[in-house]
FIPAPA-760632 format. One record per residue (C-alpha): residue in one letter; x, y, z. Coordinates in steps of 0.2 Angstrom, whole numbers, plus 5000, padded with zeros to 4 digits. Layout:
N
AXYZ/...
***
This chain:
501
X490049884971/X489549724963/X490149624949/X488349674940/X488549854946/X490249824934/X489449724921/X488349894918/X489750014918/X490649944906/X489249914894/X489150084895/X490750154893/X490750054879/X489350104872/X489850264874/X491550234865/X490850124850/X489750284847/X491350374846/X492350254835/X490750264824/X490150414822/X491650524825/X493050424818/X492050344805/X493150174807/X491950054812/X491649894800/X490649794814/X489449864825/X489549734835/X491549694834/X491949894840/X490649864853/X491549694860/X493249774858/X492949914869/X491749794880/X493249684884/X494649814881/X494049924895/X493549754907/X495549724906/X495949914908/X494949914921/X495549744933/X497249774927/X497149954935/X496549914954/X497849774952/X499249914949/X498650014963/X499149874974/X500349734964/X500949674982/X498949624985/X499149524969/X500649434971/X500249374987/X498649324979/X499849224966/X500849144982/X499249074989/X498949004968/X500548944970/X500548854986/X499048784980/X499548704965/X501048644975/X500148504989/X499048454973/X500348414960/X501748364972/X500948204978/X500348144959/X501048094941/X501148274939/X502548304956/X503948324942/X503248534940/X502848554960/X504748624962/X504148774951/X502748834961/X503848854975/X505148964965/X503649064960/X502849094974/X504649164980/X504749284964/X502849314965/X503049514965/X504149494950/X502749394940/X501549514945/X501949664938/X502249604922/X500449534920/X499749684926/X500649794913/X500049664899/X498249644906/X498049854904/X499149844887/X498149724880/X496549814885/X497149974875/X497549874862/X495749784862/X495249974862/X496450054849/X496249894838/X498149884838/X498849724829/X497049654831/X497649464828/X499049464840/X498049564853/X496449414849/X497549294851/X498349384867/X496849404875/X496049224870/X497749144877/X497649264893/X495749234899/X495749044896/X497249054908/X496249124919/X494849034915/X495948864919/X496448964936/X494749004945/X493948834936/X495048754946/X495148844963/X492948824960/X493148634957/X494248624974/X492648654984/X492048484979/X493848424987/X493448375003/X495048405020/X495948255015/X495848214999/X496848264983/X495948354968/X496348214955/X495648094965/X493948124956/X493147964965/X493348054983/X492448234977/X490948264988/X489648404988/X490148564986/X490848675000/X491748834998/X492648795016/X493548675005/X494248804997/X496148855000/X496049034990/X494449104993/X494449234981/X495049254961/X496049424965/X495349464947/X494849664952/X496349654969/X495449704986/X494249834975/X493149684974/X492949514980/X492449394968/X492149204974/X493149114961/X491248994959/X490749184951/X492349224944/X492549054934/X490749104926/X491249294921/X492849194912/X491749084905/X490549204897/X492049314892/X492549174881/X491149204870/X491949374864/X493849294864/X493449164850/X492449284841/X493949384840/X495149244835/X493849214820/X493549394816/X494949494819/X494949554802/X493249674805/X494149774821/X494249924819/X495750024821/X496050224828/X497450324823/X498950264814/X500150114818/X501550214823/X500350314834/X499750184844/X501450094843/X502350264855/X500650274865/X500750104870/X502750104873/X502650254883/X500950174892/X502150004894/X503450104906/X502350224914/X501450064922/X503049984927/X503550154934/X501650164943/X501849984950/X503550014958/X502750174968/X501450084973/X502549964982/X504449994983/X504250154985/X502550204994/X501150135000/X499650104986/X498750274984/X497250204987/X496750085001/X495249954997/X495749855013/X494849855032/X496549925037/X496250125031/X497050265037/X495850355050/X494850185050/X493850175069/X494549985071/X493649975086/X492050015083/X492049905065/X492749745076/X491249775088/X490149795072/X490749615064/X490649545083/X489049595085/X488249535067/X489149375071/X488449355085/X486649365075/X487149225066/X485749085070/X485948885066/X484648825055/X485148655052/X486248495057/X486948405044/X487648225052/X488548065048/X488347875055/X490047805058/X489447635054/X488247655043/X488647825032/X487147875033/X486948075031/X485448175041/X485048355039/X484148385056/X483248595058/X484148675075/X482448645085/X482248455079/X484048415084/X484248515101/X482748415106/X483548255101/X485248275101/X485548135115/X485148025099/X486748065091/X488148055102/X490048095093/X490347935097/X489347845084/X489048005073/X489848155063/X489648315063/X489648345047/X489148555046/X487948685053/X486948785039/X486848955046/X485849145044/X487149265033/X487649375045/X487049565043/X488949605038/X490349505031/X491649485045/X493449555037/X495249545042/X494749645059/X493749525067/X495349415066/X496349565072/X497549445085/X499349505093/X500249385104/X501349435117/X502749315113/X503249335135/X501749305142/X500749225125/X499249335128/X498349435115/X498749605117/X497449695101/X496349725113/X497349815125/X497749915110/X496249955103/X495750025120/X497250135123/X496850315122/X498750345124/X499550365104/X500650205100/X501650135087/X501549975078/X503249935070/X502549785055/X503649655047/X502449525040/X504149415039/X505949425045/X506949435031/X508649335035/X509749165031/X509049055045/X510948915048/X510448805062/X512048745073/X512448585081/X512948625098/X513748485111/X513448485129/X513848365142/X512448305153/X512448215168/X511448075171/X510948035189/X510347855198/X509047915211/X508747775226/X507647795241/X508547745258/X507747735277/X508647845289/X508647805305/X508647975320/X509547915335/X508948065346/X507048015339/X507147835336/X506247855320/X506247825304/X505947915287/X506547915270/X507548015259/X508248035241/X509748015237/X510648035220/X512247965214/X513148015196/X513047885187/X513947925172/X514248095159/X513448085141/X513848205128/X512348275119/X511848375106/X510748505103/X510048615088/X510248825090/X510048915075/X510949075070/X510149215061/X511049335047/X509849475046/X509749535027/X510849695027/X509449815020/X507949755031/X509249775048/X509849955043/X507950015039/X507549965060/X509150025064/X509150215053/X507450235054/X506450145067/X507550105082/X507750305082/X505850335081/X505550205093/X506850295107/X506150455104/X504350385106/X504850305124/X505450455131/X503650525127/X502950405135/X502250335120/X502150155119/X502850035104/X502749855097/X503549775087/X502349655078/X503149515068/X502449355057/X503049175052/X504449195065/X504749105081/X505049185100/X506849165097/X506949245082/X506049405087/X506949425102/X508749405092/X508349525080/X507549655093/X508949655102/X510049675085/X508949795079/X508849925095/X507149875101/X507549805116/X505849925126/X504849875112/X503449745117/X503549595106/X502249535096/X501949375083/X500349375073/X499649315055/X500849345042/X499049365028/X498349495044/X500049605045/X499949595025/X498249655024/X498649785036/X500149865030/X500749845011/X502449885017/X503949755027/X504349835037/X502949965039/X502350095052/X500750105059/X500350255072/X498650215085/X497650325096/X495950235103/X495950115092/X495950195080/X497150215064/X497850395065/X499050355049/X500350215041/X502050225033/X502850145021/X504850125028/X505650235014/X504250345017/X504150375037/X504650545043/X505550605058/X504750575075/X504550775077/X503750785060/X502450645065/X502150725082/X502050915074/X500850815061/X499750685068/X499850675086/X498850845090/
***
């Protein structure tokens, strides 16, 4: 689905609803108000409801916002409000929600006409946030590596590799909006949000206050209840990620590889190191010349490309690294025809307290001395080394305190399945991001996974695979059989019963 495709559905729901409001209820004063209400009412309803099926997807979303704002304010004037973005990037899940729950409530109000100056000013106060959001994340492509966004002087050409967070989030993973497109569909939104601020008096209204005061209470806390099942408690009923359960990994991977592979150079674009001149040179012109521009004396700058036939996704960046033997391991996986289990945790959750340890080391002189063999009557050399003296040194350990609830989920849910599994036959990983060798292995071995193979990867890939921390993920041929969410994962024998037929 496109953005116009939406554009179009909404226009007629709308229409369809302004007809009603019209015609049926009779309480219309503006054709064109009741139109805009339940234009832009049902737009929020809508964005806010894809984002409530996943409000994981949109926090982490937020964290990437976050971090942003973080290394562009910290360095400037502004470096006195860089500590917050880091609190809330920590606390994103927790800012989610409740802006998720607002966006739909003030969509039914929009629609209801329900305290139609507080809900205009709501809504105008709400889209030029995120007008400010995905104006800047678009303006950042004129930022080039390097450089920091206030300092206008340096801004170059546009170029969405520039760009840190590549998509607004505005409808979650149900659609990917470049925030270039998405800045523009605030703009134009804008039209209809200070028309309301100016004309709020002509909305029109359905049912009585009282009414729509219990619907939208009751609304309020079914939401909040909606957005906890779909996270803390389950998995999101529906899956807009590459990731879906019964999903042929495999076979999409050699898909993307293949239309990647498609991809053709069209251009050269160039830089002289001395001079600054830029060149754009085609393929054909530059392979026959490229002797002419060696790196030494020039830049290379970009390579315009052929769209591929089909946008790569998170598959084609599908990578599991052995932490033994630092090999990747996904496509051992992907080929198995065996069943296997991957046990995901996107992060380690535990209080890192790194320990100073002494040691004494012993420091050596090494010479070179000529022996002399009597029974040969030759000579030849050999080292020898004299302790010179004893230093105490000290290094750096760190101890891990697992958080309490993360270690009992392995241990009373996973560790067991994992046994069970192993005396199948049936292979297991355990699959961690943002964590070091040593910090996998300490928490195996705490956890009960010590025949577990050991895996580090991408934080971003194991979130986009699995909305859950940890979460559990079952293989066969490289294909997904199913997932689990922890507080959802049954019993080895109902899995096998179930799904390994």
């Amino acid at each position: 689905m496109t953005l116009s495709t939406l554009i179009i559905m909404f226009g007629s729901i709308a229409a369809i609803l302004t007809a009603i409001v019209g015609f049926f209820f009779k309480s219309h004063n503006s054709w064109l108000m009741t139109f805009l209400q339940n234009f832009c009412g049902v737009w929020f309803i809508f964005s806010g409801w894809v984002k409530a099926i996943d409000p994981l997807g949109t926090a982490y979303k937020m964290e990437q916002y976050f971090d942003e704002f973080y290394s562009t304010f910290e360095p400037t004037w502004f470096g006195f409000i860089a500590p917050i973005f880091p609190w809330m990037a920590e606390h994103a899940i927790w800012i989610s929600v409740p802006m998720i729950i607002f966006e739909i409530i003030l969509g039914f109000m929009l629609v209801l006409g329900h305290k139609s100056k507080l809900a205009s000013w709501a809504f105008w106060i709400l889209l030029a946030f995120f007008t400010v959001l995905t104006g800047f994340t678009f303006l950042t492509g004129y930022v080039p590596s390097g450089s920091n966004f206030f300092q206008f002087g340096s801004w170059a050409e546009y170029d969405t590799n520039n760009m840190k967070v590549t998509d607004c989030g505005c409808f979650g993973d149900f659609l990917k909006l470049e925030p270039k497109t998405s800045f523009f569909k605030d703009l134009f939104l804008m039209i209809p949000a200070f028309y309301f601020l100016f004309r709020h008096k002509t909305m029109h209204q359905l049912f009585t206050s009282k009414i729509r005061n219990i619907g939208l209470i009751v609304g309020a806390v079914a939401l909040l209840l909606y957005c906890f099942k779909n996270y803390m408690w389950d998995l999101p009923h529906t899956d807009f990620r590459p990731f879906k359960n019964g999903v042929d990994v495999k076979a999409q991977r050699l898909v993307e590889e293949e239309a990647m592979a498609s991809v053709k150079i069209l251009k050269w674009v160039l830089k002289n190191k001395a001079s600054g001149e830029i060149v754009e040179l085609e393929d054909a012109e530059f392979m026959k010349n490229f002797k002419n521009y060696p790196k030494a004396e020039w830049e290379y700058l970009d390579q315009v490309k052929t769209k591929p036939s089909l946008e790569p996704s998170k598959i084609s960046e599908m990578e599991f690294t052995d932490i033994e033997d630092g090999y990747d391991i996904a496509p051992e996986l992907l080929e198995e025809e065996m069943y296997s289990f991957s046990f995901i945790s996107s992060a380690l959750e535990a209080e890192i307290i790194p320990e100073k340890i002494t040691y004494q080391d012993s420091i050596f002189l090494v010479d070179t001395v000529l022996v002399f063999d009597t029974e040969t009557k030759k000579e030849s050399q050999t080292i020898v080394r004299t302790l010179d003296r004893v230093e105490d040194k000290v290094k750096t350990s760190y101890k891990y305190i697992w958080d309490k609830s993360f270690l009992n989920d392995y241990k009373t849910k996973v560790s067991g399945l994992a046994n069970k599994a192993n005396t199948d036959g049936i292979k297991c990983r355990l699959i961690v991001g943002a964590a070091d060798p040593a910090a996998i292995k300490s928490f195996a071995q705490e956890s009960g996974l010590n025949n577990a193979q050991l895996c580090s990867a991408d934080d971003l890939l194991l979130k986009t695979i699995i909305r859950s921390n940890p979460g559990v993920v079952l293989w066969k041929n490289g294909k997904i059989i199913q997932k689990w969410h922890i507080n959802k994962l049954p019993s080895y024998e109902e899995i096998k019963s179930s799904y390994m037929k």
